[in-house]
C-alpha positions in Angstrom: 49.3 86.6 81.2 51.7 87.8 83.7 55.3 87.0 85.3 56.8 87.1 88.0 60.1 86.3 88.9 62.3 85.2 91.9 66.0 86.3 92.1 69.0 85.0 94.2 66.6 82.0 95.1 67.7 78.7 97.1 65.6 76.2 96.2 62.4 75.5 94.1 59.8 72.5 96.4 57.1 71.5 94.0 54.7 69.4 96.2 52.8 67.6 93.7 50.9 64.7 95.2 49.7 67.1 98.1 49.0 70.7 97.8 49.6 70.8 94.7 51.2 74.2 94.8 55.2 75.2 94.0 57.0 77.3 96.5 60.0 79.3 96.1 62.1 79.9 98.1 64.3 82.9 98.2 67.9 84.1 99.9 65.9 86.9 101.4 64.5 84.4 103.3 61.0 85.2 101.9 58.4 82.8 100.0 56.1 82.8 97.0 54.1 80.1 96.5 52.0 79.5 93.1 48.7 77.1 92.7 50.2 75.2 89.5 46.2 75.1 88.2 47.1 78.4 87.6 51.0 77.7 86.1 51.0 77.8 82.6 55.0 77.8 82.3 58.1 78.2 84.2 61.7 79.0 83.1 64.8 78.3 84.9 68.3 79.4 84.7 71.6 79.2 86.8 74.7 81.2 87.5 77.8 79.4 89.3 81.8 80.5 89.9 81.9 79.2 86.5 80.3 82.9 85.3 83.2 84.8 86.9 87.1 86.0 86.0 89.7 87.3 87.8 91.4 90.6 86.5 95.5 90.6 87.6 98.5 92.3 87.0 101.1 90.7 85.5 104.9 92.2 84.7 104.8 89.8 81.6 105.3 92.2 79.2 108.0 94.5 80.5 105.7 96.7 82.8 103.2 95.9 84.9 99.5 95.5 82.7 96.2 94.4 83.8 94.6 91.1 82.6 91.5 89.1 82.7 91.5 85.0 82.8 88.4 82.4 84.0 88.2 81.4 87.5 89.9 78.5 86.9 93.2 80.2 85.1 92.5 79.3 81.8 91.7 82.4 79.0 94.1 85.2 80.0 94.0 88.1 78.3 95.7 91.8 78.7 93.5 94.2 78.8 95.4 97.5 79.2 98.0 96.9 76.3 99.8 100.2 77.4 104.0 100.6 78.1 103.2 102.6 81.5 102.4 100.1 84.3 98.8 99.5 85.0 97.6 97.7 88.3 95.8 97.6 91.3 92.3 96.2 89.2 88.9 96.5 91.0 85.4 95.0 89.4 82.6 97.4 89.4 79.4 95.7 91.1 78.0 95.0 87.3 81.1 93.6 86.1 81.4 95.7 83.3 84.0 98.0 84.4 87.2 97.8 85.8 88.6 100.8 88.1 92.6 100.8 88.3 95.6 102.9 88.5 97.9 103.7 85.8 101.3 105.9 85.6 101.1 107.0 82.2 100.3 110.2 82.3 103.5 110.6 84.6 102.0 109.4 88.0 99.6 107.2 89.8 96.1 108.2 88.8 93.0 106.4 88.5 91.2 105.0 85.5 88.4 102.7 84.5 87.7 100.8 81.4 85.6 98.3 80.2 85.7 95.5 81.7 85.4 93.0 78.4 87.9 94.3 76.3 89.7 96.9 77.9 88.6 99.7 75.5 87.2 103.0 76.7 90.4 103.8 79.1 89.5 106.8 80.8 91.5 108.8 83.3 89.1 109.9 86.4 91.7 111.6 88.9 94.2 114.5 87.2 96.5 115.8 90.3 100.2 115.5 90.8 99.6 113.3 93.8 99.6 109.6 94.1 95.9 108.4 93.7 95.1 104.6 93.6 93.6 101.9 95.4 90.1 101.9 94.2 87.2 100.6 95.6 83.3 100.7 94.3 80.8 101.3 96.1 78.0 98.3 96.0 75.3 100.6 93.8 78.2 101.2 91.6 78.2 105.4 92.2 81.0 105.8 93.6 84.2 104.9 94.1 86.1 105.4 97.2 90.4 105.8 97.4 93.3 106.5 98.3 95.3 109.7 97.9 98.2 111.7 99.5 97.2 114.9 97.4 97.1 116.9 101.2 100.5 115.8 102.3 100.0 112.0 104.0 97.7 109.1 102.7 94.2 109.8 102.7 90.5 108.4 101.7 88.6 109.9 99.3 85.7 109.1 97.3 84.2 110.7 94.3 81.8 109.6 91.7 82.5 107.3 89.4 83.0 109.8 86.5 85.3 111.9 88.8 83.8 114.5 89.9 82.7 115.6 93.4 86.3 114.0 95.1 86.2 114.6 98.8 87.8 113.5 101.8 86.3 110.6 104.0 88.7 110.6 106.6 91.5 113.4 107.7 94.5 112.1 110.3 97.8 112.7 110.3 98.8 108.8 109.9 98.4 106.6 106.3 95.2 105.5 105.9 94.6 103.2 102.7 93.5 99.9 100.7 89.7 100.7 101.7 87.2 98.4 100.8 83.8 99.2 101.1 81.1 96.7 102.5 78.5 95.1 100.4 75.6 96.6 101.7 77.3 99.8 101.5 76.9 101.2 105.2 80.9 100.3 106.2 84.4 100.8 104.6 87.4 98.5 105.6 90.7 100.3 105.5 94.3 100.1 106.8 95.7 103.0 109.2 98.9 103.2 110.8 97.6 105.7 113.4 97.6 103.2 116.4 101.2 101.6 115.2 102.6 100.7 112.2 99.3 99.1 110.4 96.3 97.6 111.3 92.4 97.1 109.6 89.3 99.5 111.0 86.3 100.0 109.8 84.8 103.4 108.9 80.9 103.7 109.0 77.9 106.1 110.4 78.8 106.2 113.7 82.7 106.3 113.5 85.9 104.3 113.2 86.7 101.1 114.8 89.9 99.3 115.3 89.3 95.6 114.2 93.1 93.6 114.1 96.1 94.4 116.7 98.8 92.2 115.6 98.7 93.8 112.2 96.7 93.7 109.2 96.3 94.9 105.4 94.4 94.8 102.4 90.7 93.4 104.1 88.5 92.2 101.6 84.8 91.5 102.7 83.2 88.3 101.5 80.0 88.6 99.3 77.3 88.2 102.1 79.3 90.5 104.5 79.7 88.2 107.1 83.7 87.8 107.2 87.1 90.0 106.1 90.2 88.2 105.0 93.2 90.0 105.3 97.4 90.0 105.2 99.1 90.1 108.4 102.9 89.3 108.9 102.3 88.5 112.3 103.7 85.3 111.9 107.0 86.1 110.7 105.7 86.0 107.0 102.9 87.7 105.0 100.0 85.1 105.2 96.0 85.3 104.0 94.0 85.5 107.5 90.1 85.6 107.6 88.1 87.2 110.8 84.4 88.0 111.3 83.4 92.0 110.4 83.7 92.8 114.6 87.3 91.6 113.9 86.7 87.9 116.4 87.7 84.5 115.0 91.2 85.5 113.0 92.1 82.5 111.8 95.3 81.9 109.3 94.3 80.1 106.4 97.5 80.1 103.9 100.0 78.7 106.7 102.9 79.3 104.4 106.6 80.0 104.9 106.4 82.6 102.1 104.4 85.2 101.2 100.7 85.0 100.5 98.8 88.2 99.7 96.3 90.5 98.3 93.3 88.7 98.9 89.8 88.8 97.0 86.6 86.4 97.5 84.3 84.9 94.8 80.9 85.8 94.1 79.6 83.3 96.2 81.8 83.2 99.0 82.9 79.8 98.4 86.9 80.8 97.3 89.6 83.3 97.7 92.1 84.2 94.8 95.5 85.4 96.3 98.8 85.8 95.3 102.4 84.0 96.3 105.6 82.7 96.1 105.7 79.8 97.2 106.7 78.5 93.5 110.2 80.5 93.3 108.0 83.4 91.6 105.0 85.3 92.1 101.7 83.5 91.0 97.8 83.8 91.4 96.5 80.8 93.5 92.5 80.1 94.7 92.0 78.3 97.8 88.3 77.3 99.6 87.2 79.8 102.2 88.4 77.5 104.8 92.0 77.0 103.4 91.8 73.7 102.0 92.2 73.2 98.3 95.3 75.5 97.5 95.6 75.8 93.4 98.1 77.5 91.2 95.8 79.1 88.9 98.9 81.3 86.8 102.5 79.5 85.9 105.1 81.5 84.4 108.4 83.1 84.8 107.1 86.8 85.5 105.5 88.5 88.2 101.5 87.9 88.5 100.1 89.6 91.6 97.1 92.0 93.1 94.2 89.6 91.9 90.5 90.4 92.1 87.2 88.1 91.2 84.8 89.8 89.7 81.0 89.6 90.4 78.5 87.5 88.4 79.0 87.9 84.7 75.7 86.7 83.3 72.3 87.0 85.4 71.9 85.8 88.7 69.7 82.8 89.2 66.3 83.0 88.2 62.8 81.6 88.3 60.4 83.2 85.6 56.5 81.6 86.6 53.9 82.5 83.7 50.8 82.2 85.4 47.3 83.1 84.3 45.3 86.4 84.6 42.9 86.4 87.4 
């Protein structure tokens, strides 16, 4: 016997009455097609948004702590449990981990734990400079950040145990919130070097200016095909979505308070953000398109800088049994 199996797949066609052969079909955009003469089994599963959680931070507790809940709201859970203030979450790409700042150790460093319970804090940067903002990169090796350890806000990156921290970009201006691309080749970041902030992109062959009416905090969807972003460039902070070349910007909160800190689903279906348009800072999801704004959080303190995590069980998957030639 052998297996073979077909990740991230579409759709399954099983032509019966004709060829009598089952194709699947895959996001790749590739094909593998089976005789079922030779089938002997086949098992399906399914992952959907249902699989995922959003980490927060909330002031709930008298300081600012991270916590966990289900997509939908429901669940929530602290997860850092510490009387320093702990924010500023970021999912590694296997969902186990969570990177994120913490001042207690007497200023903003960074720290990951794990991602289920919160156990296994551990303390990654050790400088008396600010370090936060952490983003990780797609293989999960890295993790890229921001730091004004030479003087003025910065981009680092280092491994994910801490070692090796190096510069990716030196200017004179503030550059920070990076965000790295999912294939890994680009980083979305905030500068103020052409004004007083706007998004670029950093990759291979150098740094291009994507917003100029203002921008922060880009997030790129899961397939890398769009950015969402803050801008305040209509008089309040509001959650704008353009295409990775920085066409087609398109304000999708429409709000006449603020709306922020943006972060897609797995699937690229929904986008967690937070606002106040309740009296008080909550989490809220809306489609990719706008429509469907929901108040996911509802209390009196401050819940705010959300992130959706990947996939938290396998992704979909065919497994075909067939027989030995």
């Amino acid at each position: 016997m052998k297996s073979i199996t077909a990740l991230t797949f579409l759709m399954v066609l099983c032509e019966l009455a004709f060829s009598q052969t089952m194709t699947v079909h895959k996001r790749d955009q590739t094909t593998v097609t089976f005789q079922l003469s030779q089938i002997d089994s086949i098992t399906f599963s399914s992952t959907t948004i249902v699989n995922t959680k959003i980490a927060f931070a909330a002031f709930r507790d008298g300081n600012a702590e991270i916590y966990v809940m289900n997509y939908d709201g429901t669940n929530q859970m602290n997860l850092t449990n510490n009387p320093a203030d702990d924010h500023n979450a970021h999912w590694s790409p296997d969902g186990s981990r969570i990177a994120f700042f913490s001042t207690r150790d007497g200023n903003r460093e960074i720290y990951v734990m794990n991602a289920a319970d919160g156990t296994n804090q551990t303390r990654l940067t050790n400088n008396s400079a600010i370090d936060a903002e952490p983003s990780w990169h797609p293989d999960g090796t890295k993790i890229v950040f921001m730091s004004d350890r030479d003087g003025n806000q910065e981009l680092y990156i280092m491994n994910v145990d801490g070692s090796n921290q190096v510069p990716l970009i030196t200017h004179p201006a503030a550059d920070r919130e990076p965000a790295w691309s999912p294939d890994g080749s680009k980083i979305a970041f905030t500068s103020t070097r052409d004004g007083p902030g706007d998004i670029y992109v950093i990759d291979s062959t150098g740094i291009t200016r994507l917003t100029f009416l203002g921008g922060r905090y880009p997030v790129w969807s899961s397939d890398g095909t769009k950015i969402a972003f803050n801008s305040y460039r209509d008089g309040d902070w509001e959650i704008y979505v353009m295409d990775t070349n920085g066409t087609n910007q398109t304000n999708l909160t429409n709000n006449m308070v603020e709306d922020n800190y943006p972060s897609w689903s797995p699937d690229g279906t929904t986008i967690c953000f937070y606002s106040y348009r309740d009296g008080n800072y909550e989490i809220y999801s809306m489609n990719a398109d706008g429509t469907n704004q929901t108040r996911l959080t509802n209390n009196n303190s401050v819940d705010w800088d959300p992130s959706w995590s990947p996939y938290l069980s396998p992704t979909s998957i065919i497994t075909v049994q067939t027989q030995e030639n």
